[in-house]
C-alpha positions, 0 to 999 in steps of 0.5 A: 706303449712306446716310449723313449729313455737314454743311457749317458756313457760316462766320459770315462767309460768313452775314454777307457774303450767300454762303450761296446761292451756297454752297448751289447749289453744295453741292446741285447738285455732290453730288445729296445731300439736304438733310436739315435746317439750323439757324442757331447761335450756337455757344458756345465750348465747343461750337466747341472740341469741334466743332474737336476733331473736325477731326483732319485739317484743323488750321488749321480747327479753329484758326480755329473755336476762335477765332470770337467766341461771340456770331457766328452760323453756318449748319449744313446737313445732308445725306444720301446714298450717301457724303455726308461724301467727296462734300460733303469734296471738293465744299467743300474743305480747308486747303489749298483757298482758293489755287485757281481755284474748283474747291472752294467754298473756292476761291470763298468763302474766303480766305486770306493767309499773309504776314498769316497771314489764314485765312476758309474760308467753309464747313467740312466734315469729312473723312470719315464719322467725322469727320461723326458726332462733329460731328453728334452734337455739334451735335445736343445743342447744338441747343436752347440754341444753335440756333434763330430767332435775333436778329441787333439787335446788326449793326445800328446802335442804335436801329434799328427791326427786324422779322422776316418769313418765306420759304419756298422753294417745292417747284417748285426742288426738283424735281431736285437743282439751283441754284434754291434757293441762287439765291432765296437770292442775289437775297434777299442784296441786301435787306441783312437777315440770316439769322436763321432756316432750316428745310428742311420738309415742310408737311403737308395740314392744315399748308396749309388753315391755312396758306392758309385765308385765300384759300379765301372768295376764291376761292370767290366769284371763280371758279366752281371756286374750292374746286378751285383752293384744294385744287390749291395745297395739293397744290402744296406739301404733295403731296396734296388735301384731298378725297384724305385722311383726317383722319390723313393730312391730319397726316403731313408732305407729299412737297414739299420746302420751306425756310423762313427768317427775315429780320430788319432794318428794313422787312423785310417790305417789302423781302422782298416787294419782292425776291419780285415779283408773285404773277404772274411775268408782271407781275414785274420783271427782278431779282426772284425770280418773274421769275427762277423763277416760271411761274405764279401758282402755281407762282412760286418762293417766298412771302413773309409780307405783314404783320407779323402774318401772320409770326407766323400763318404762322410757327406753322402750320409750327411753325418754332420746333419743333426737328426738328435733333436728332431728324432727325439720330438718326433717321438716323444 
Protein backbone atom coordinates (compact mmCIF):
# COMPACT_ATOMS: atom_id res chain seq x y z
CA UNK A 1 0.00 0.00 0.00
CA UNK A 2 1.00 3.48 -1.02
CA UNK A 3 1.93 5.73 1.73
CA UNK A 4 3.56 8.72 2.39
CA UNK A 5 6.88 9.80 4.84
CA UNK A 6 9.49 13.02 4.57
CA UNK A 7 12.99 13.25 5.11
CA UNK A 8 14.11 16.79 6.99
CA UNK A 9 17.56 18.25 5.58
CA UNK A 10 19.00 19.70 8.24
CA UNK A 11 19.74 23.60 8.13
CA UNK A 12 23.17 22.70 8.13
CA UNK A 13 23.41 20.19 5.49
CA UNK A 14 21.24 23.12 3.27
CA UNK A 15 23.66 25.39 4.04
CA UNK A 16 26.68 23.30 3.61
CA UNK A 17 25.44 22.46 -0.55
CA UNK A 18 24.43 18.51 0.49
CA UNK A 19 21.20 18.26 -0.28
CA UNK A 20 21.82 16.95 -3.96
CA UNK A 21 23.98 14.45 -3.11
CA UNK A 22 21.37 13.54 -0.27
CA UNK A 23 18.46 13.69 -2.68
CA UNK A 24 20.14 11.00 -5.23
CA UNK A 25 20.95 9.12 -2.78
CA UNK A 26 17.30 9.25 -1.28
CA UNK A 27 15.48 8.71 -4.75
CA UNK A 28 17.63 6.52 -6.35
CA UNK A 29 18.18 3.81 -3.32
CA UNK A 30 14.17 4.03 -2.48
CA UNK A 31 12.58 4.14 -6.18
CA UNK A 32 9.86 6.23 -4.02
CA UNK A 33 8.13 9.39 -5.55
CA UNK A 34 9.02 12.36 -4.66
CA UNK A 35 5.71 13.95 -4.13
CA UNK A 36 6.27 17.70 -3.10
CA UNK A 37 9.21 19.46 -0.90
CA UNK A 38 9.37 23.02 0.73
CA UNK A 39 11.75 24.98 2.12
CA UNK A 40 10.92 26.02 6.09
CA UNK A 41 12.07 28.32 8.68
CA UNK A 42 10.49 26.16 11.52
CA UNK A 43 9.60 28.00 14.67
CA UNK A 44 10.37 26.65 17.78
CA UNK A 45 7.30 25.57 18.27
CA UNK A 46 6.52 23.66 15.54
CA UNK A 47 10.32 21.87 15.92
CA UNK A 48 9.34 21.07 19.48
CA UNK A 49 6.10 19.29 18.19
CA UNK A 50 8.07 17.69 15.20
CA UNK A 51 10.85 16.49 17.93
CA UNK A 52 7.79 15.09 19.78
CA UNK A 53 6.94 12.82 17.30
CA UNK A 54 10.56 10.90 17.16
CA UNK A 55 9.72 8.81 20.02
CA UNK A 56 12.48 6.25 18.91
CA UNK A 57 15.15 8.60 17.90
CA UNK A 58 15.93 10.87 21.02
CA UNK A 59 19.10 12.42 20.34
CA UNK A 60 17.09 13.63 17.04
CA UNK A 61 14.71 15.26 18.81
CA UNK A 62 16.88 16.66 21.34
CA UNK A 63 18.90 18.09 18.41
CA UNK A 64 15.82 19.31 16.64
CA UNK A 65 14.76 21.17 19.75
CA UNK A 66 17.69 23.06 19.95
CA UNK A 67 17.91 24.38 15.83
CA UNK A 68 18.06 28.26 16.24
CA UNK A 69 14.29 29.47 14.71
CA UNK A 70 15.58 31.57 12.48
CA UNK A 71 17.82 28.72 10.42
CA UNK A 72 16.19 27.13 7.23
CA UNK A 73 15.75 23.52 6.36
CA UNK A 74 14.25 21.41 3.51
CA UNK A 75 11.32 18.90 3.72
CA UNK A 76 10.85 16.62 1.05
CA UNK A 77 7.98 14.20 0.89
CA UNK A 78 7.92 10.93 -0.79
CA UNK A 79 5.32 8.36 -1.69
CA UNK A 80 5.31 4.76 -2.37
CA UNK A 81 4.69 1.00 -1.00
CA UNK A 82 6.28 1.14 2.50
CA UNK A 83 8.12 4.77 1.85
CA UNK A 84 8.44 5.47 5.89
CA UNK A 85 10.57 1.74 6.58
CA UNK A 86 12.53 2.28 3.13
CA UNK A 87 13.44 5.86 3.37
CA UNK A 88 14.22 4.88 7.81
CA UNK A 89 16.48 2.60 6.60
CA UNK A 90 17.88 4.50 3.49
CA UNK A 91 18.61 7.75 5.84
CA UNK A 92 19.56 6.11 9.07
CA UNK A 93 19.14 6.86 12.79
CA UNK A 94 20.78 7.81 16.04
CA UNK A 95 23.14 5.61 15.85
CA UNK A 96 23.80 5.79 12.45
CA UNK A 97 26.90 8.52 11.77
CA UNK A 98 29.76 6.27 13.07
CA UNK A 99 29.66 3.89 9.93
CA UNK A 100 31.08 3.51 6.39
CA UNK A 101 28.42 5.47 4.51
CA UNK A 102 26.10 2.79 4.39
CA UNK A 103 23.30 5.28 5.55
CA UNK A 104 22.95 8.71 4.06
CA UNK A 105 23.84 9.88 7.86
CA UNK A 106 26.92 7.82 7.64
CA UNK A 107 27.74 10.43 4.57
CA UNK A 108 26.36 13.40 5.71
CA UNK A 109 26.20 13.59 9.37
CA UNK A 110 28.53 13.72 11.98
CA UNK A 111 28.91 12.97 15.36
CA UNK A 112 31.33 13.45 18.20
CA UNK A 113 30.73 11.85 21.82
CA UNK A 114 33.80 13.01 23.43
CA UNK A 115 32.29 16.84 22.71
CA UNK A 116 28.82 15.44 22.72
CA UNK A 117 28.94 17.20 19.03
CA UNK A 118 25.62 15.59 17.15
CA UNK A 119 24.58 16.95 13.23
CA UNK A 120 22.43 14.25 11.53
CA UNK A 121 22.55 15.88 8.11
CA UNK A 122 19.15 14.46 7.33
CA UNK A 123 15.72 13.22 9.69
CA UNK A 124 13.45 10.67 8.81
CA UNK A 125 10.96 8.98 10.97
CA UNK A 126 10.79 5.58 11.79
CA UNK A 127 8.06 4.37 11.01
CA UNK A 128 4.67 5.10 9.24
CA UNK A 129 3.22 6.92 12.56
CA UNK A 130 5.82 8.39 13.40
CA UNK A 131 5.77 9.86 9.45
CA UNK A 132 1.81 10.78 9.76
CA UNK A 133 2.10 13.20 13.05
CA UNK A 134 5.02 14.80 11.21
CA UNK A 135 3.55 15.33 8.18
CA UNK A 136 0.40 16.64 9.61
CA UNK A 137 2.44 18.89 11.43
CA UNK A 138 4.40 20.20 8.71
CA UNK A 139 1.44 20.69 6.76
CA UNK A 140 -0.43 23.11 9.10
CA UNK A 141 2.75 25.06 9.40
CA UNK A 142 3.35 25.38 5.94
CA UNK A 143 1.98 28.72 4.88
CA UNK A 144 3.39 30.83 8.01
CA UNK A 145 6.89 28.97 8.01
CA UNK A 146 7.33 27.66 4.71
CA UNK A 147 7.69 29.01 1.11
CA UNK A 148 10.68 31.28 -1.14
CA UNK A 149 12.37 32.45 1.70
CA UNK A 150 14.98 35.06 2.33
CA UNK A 151 18.42 33.92 3.06
CA UNK A 152 20.17 38.06 3.22
CA UNK A 153 20.91 37.33 6.85
CA UNK A 154 24.32 34.84 5.43
CA UNK A 155 25.56 37.03 3.50
CA UNK A 156 27.54 39.89 4.50
CA UNK A 157 25.72 43.33 5.19
CA UNK A 158 25.52 45.30 2.63
CA UNK A 159 25.77 42.84 -0.08
CA UNK A 160 23.73 43.24 -3.05
CA UNK A 161 21.49 39.87 -3.82
CA UNK A 162 19.07 38.96 -6.14
CA UNK A 163 16.96 35.56 -6.94
CA UNK A 164 16.89 33.45 -10.12
CA UNK A 165 14.95 30.25 -10.99
CA UNK A 166 15.77 26.83 -11.97
CA UNK A 167 14.07 24.16 -13.14
CA UNK A 168 15.05 20.54 -13.45
CA UNK A 169 14.04 19.36 -16.62
CA UNK A 170 11.60 16.00 -17.20
CA UNK A 171 14.63 14.30 -19.09
CA UNK A 172 16.22 13.27 -15.26
CA UNK A 173 13.42 12.10 -14.40
CA UNK A 174 12.65 9.39 -16.59
CA UNK A 175 13.45 6.44 -13.83
CA UNK A 176 14.13 6.89 -10.57
CA UNK A 177 17.84 7.90 -10.64
CA UNK A 178 20.67 10.17 -9.26
CA UNK A 179 20.54 13.20 -11.94
CA UNK A 180 18.26 15.46 -10.32
CA UNK A 181 20.27 15.65 -6.87
CA UNK A 182 23.39 15.91 -9.41
CA UNK A 183 22.20 19.00 -11.11
CA UNK A 184 21.64 20.20 -7.72
CA UNK A 185 25.37 19.24 -6.70
CA UNK A 186 27.08 21.08 -9.70
CA UNK A 187 24.52 24.23 -8.56
CA UNK A 188 26.25 23.98 -5.00
CA UNK A 189 29.41 25.24 -6.21
CA UNK A 190 27.90 28.66 -7.15
CA UNK A 191 28.03 29.80 -3.48
CA UNK A 192 24.23 30.73 -3.43
CA UNK A 193 21.35 29.41 -1.25
CA UNK A 194 18.60 27.44 -1.65
CA UNK A 195 15.76 29.58 -0.76
CA UNK A 196 12.97 27.96 -2.92
CA UNK A 197 11.80 24.00 -4.13
CA UNK A 198 8.88 23.08 -5.54
CA UNK A 199 8.72 19.69 -7.44
CA UNK A 200 5.80 20.39 -10.14
CA UNK A 201 3.96 19.63 -12.91
CA UNK A 202 3.79 22.39 -15.91
CA UNK A 203 0.80 22.20 -17.64
CA UNK A 204 0.05 22.58 -21.44
CA UNK A 205 -1.28 26.23 -21.21
CA UNK A 206 1.70 26.65 -18.17
CA UNK A 207 4.34 26.15 -21.19
CA UNK A 208 2.79 28.49 -24.04
CA UNK A 209 2.98 31.31 -21.50
CA UNK A 210 5.92 29.67 -20.32
CA UNK A 211 7.92 29.83 -23.86
CA UNK A 212 5.74 31.95 -25.68
CA UNK A 213 8.64 34.29 -26.01
CA UNK A 214 10.30 32.05 -28.61
CA UNK A 215 7.58 30.99 -30.73
CA UNK A 216 8.06 34.26 -33.23
CA UNK A 217 11.48 32.88 -33.63
CA UNK A 218 11.24 30.16 -34.27
CA UNK A 219 8.45 30.87 -36.71
CA UNK A 220 10.81 33.20 -38.62
CA UNK A 221 14.01 31.15 -38.37
CA UNK A 222 12.80 27.49 -39.29
CA UNK A 223 10.62 26.58 -41.83
CA UNK A 224 8.36 24.14 -39.12
CA UNK A 225 9.18 26.49 -36.68
CA UNK A 226 5.40 26.30 -34.77
CA UNK A 227 6.18 22.32 -34.63
CA UNK A 228 9.36 22.75 -32.95
CA UNK A 229 7.45 25.36 -30.56
CA UNK A 230 4.82 22.67 -29.60
CA UNK A 231 7.20 19.64 -29.47
CA UNK A 232 9.27 21.73 -26.64
CA UNK A 233 6.04 22.19 -24.85
CA UNK A 234 5.17 18.60 -25.03
CA UNK A 235 8.99 17.99 -23.61
CA UNK A 236 8.06 19.37 -20.50
CA UNK A 237 4.31 19.24 -19.88
CA UNK A 238 3.58 15.74 -21.90
CA UNK A 239 1.24 16.83 -24.75
CA UNK A 240 1.05 19.54 -27.79
CA UNK A 241 -0.97 22.29 -27.89
CA UNK A 242 -2.67 21.36 -31.21
CA UNK A 243 -3.58 17.82 -29.23
CA UNK A 244 -5.76 19.55 -26.38
CA UNK A 245 -8.64 21.39 -25.75
CA UNK A 246 -8.99 24.34 -23.84
CA UNK A 247 -9.55 22.43 -20.56
CA UNK A 248 -6.89 19.82 -20.80
CA UNK A 249 -4.52 22.56 -21.75
CA UNK A 250 -5.10 23.76 -17.80
CA UNK A 251 -4.63 20.25 -16.17
CA UNK A 252 -1.35 19.69 -14.69
CA UNK A 253 1.06 17.97 -17.36
CA UNK A 254 2.69 14.01 -17.08
CA UNK A 255 6.51 15.35 -16.97
CA UNK A 256 8.03 15.60 -13.77
CA UNK A 257 9.77 18.76 -13.18
CA UNK A 258 11.53 20.76 -9.76
CA UNK A 259 11.71 24.30 -9.50
CA UNK A 260 14.21 26.27 -7.38
CA UNK A 261 15.19 29.48 -6.11
CA UNK A 262 18.50 30.76 -5.66
CA UNK A 263 19.30 33.94 -3.92
CA UNK A 264 22.92 36.01 -3.58
CA UNK A 265 24.93 38.50 -5.37
CA UNK A 266 24.96 37.91 -9.18
CA UNK A 267 22.86 35.01 -9.14
CA UNK A 268 21.51 34.86 -12.57
CA UNK A 269 24.83 35.29 -13.74
CA UNK A 270 26.65 32.52 -12.04
CA UNK A 271 23.39 30.12 -12.43
CA UNK A 272 23.62 30.49 -16.02
CA UNK A 273 27.28 30.11 -15.89
CA UNK A 274 26.91 26.44 -13.94
CA UNK A 275 24.12 25.57 -16.55
CA UNK A 276 26.09 25.92 -19.85
CA UNK A 277 24.94 26.66 -23.55
CA UNK A 278 21.55 25.61 -24.64
CA UNK A 279 23.41 23.43 -26.87
CA UNK A 280 25.48 20.58 -24.62
CA UNK A 281 27.73 20.19 -27.61
CA UNK A 282 29.06 23.73 -27.15
CA UNK A 283 29.35 23.24 -23.24
CA UNK A 284 32.05 23.29 -21.02
CA UNK A 285 33.29 20.24 -18.96
CA UNK A 286 31.75 20.96 -15.12
CA UNK A 287 28.65 22.26 -16.28
CA UNK A 288 25.21 20.91 -16.24
CA UNK A 289 24.54 20.56 -20.04
CA UNK A 290 27.51 18.87 -20.47
CA UNK A 291 26.96 16.70 -17.64
CA UNK A 292 23.17 15.96 -18.54
CA UNK A 293 22.23 17.34 -21.54
CA UNK A 294 21.93 15.66 -25.18
CA UNK A 295 20.14 17.92 -27.01
CA UNK A 296 19.18 21.24 -27.41
CA UNK A 297 16.19 20.31 -25.94
CA UNK A 298 16.44 17.90 -24.02
CA UNK A 299 19.50 19.72 -22.06
CA UNK A 300 19.02 18.78 -18.48
CA UNK A 301 17.54 22.17 -16.76
CA UNK A 302 16.65 25.73 -17.74
CA UNK A 303 17.78 28.59 -15.91
CA UNK A 304 15.85 32.20 -15.97
CA UNK A 305 18.37 34.89 -18.20
CA UNK A 306 17.09 38.10 -16.57
CA UNK A 307 15.99 39.40 -13.53
CA UNK A 308 12.84 40.10 -15.02
CA UNK A 309 12.22 36.83 -16.57
CA UNK A 310 12.52 35.45 -13.01
CA UNK A 311 9.76 37.04 -12.03
CA UNK A 312 7.45 36.15 -15.38
CA UNK A 313 8.45 32.90 -15.38
CA UNK A 314 8.07 32.53 -11.57
CA UNK A 315 4.41 33.47 -11.80
CA UNK A 316 3.57 31.37 -14.88
CA UNK A 317 4.37 28.05 -12.71
CA UNK A 318 2.53 29.75 -9.57
CA UNK A 319 5.48 28.73 -7.42
CA UNK A 320 4.34 31.04 -4.53
CA UNK A 321 1.12 28.96 -4.49
CA UNK A 322 1.23 26.35 -1.59
CA UNK A 323 0.39 22.70 -2.93
CA UNK A 324 2.54 21.35 0.43
CA UNK A 325 -0.30 20.98 2.35
CA UNK A 326 -3.13 20.20 -0.06
CA UNK A 327 -0.51 17.39 -1.53
CA UNK A 328 -0.06 15.68 1.51
CA UNK A 329 -4.24 15.73 2.48
CA UNK A 330 -4.75 14.55 -0.45
CA UNK A 331 -2.82 11.52 0.00
CA UNK A 332 -2.50 10.76 3.38
Amino acid sequence: MAQLTYAFITPTALRKGRTGGILARLISRSGLELTTGRIFAPSSKLLGELAATLATQPKTAAYLQAIPSTSQALVLVLKGEDAAAKVAAIVGDDVSTGGRGETIRDTFGDSDASTGYFEPGVIAPGSATEAAAGLALLAAASDAEGGILDASASFPAGTALEKTLVLIKPDNFAFANTRPGGVIDLLTRTGLALVGFKPFHMSVAQGEQFYGPVLDFLVEKLPDGRAQWESIIAFMSGKRPSDCSAEEKELPGSQPCIALIYQGPDAVAKIRSALGPTNPANAPHGTIRKEFGTTIMINGAHASDSVENVARETGIIRLEENDFKTKIAALS
